[in-house]
N, C-alpha and C positions, 0 to 999 in steps of 0.2 A: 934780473939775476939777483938784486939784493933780496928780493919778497922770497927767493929760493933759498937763500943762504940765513933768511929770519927764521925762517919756515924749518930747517932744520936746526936748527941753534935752540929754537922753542923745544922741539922734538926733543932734543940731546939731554934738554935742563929737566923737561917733564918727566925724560925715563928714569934720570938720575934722582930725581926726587923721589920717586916712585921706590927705588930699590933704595934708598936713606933708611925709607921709612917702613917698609919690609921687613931691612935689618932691624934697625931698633926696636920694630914691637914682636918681633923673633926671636934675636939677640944673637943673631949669626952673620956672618959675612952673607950679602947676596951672589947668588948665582948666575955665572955669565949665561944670559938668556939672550939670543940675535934680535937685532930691534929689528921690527917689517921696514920693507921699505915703503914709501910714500911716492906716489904719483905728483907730476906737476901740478898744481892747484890746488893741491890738499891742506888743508891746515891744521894743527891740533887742535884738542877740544878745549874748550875752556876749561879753566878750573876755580870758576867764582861760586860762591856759595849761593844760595836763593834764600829767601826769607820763609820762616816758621810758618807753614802751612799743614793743611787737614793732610793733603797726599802731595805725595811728589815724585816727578817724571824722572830718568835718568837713561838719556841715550847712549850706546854702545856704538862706535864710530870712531876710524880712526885707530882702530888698539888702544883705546879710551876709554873710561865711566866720562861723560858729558852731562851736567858739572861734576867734578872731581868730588867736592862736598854738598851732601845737601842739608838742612835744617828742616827740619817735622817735630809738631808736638807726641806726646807718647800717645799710642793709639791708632798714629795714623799709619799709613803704608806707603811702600816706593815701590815702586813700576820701574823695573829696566826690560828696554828694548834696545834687541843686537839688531844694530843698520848698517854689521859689516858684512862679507859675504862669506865670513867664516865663523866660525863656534866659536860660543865665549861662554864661560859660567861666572853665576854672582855666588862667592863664599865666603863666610866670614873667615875672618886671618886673624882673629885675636884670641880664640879661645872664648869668646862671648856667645848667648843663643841667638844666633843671625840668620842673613840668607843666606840658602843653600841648594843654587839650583842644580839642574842636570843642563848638560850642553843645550845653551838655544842658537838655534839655527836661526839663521836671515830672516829677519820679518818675525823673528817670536819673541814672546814676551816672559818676564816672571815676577811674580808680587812678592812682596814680607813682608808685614805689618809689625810694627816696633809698640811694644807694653810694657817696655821700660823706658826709664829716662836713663841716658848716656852718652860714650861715643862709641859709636860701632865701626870697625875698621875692618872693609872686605877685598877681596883681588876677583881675577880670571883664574881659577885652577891649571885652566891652558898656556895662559899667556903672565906670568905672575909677577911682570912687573906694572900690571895694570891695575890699579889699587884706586879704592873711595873708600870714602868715609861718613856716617851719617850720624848725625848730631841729634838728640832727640831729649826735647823738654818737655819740662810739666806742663 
């Protein structure tokens, strides 16, 4: 019972973080969007960063970007793949040239390759309190 009541409490603080940080690079109040529910055993995705590499993987899982942030130098590219069983898009949220896909289905994938140094801050079009962010250095 307590790993159920972590399990949502992580849930609660990820969403609310999620729509902070919406508002702020918005500048609007966020939008009451219903959080999915979650099955017994599920747990939220991390949100650790990974260290500065050539490419970088980003799972979709959860009503998550799994990690939240990643670190790439400029040039390289990120890979997300949706491992929920419903549609998700990668778009950028900040007004910057990001990723921008079209809905991927279960089991599909979509690349952007970053050619600037920056931070790029993207959501789910669908689901928009789903938010990452990609760090990209020289």
């Amino acid at each position: 019972m307590n790993k159920v009541l972590v399990g949502i409490l992580a849930v609660v603080i990820l969403v609310a973080g999620g729509w902070y940080i919406f508002a702020k690079n918005k500048g609007a109040s966020p939008s009451a969007t219903p959080m999915p529910s979650m099955s017994m055993g599920s747990s939220p995705a991390s949100s650790s960063s990974s260290s500065p590499t050539a490419a970088s993987s980003v799972k979709i899982q959860n009503y998550a970007f799994s990690p939240a942030a990643v670190t790439v130098k400029k040039g390289a590219s990120v890979t997300w793949t949706n491992e929920d069983s419903v549609g998700h898009t990668v778009t950028e949220s900040d007004g910057q040239a990001g990723p921008s896909s079209s809905t991927l289905n279960q089991g599909q994938s979509y690349s952007f390759t970053f050619n600037t140094a920056g931070t790029f801050h993207y959501k789910c079009s669908i689901h928009p309190y789903m938010t990452g962010t990609v760090i990209v250095t020289d």
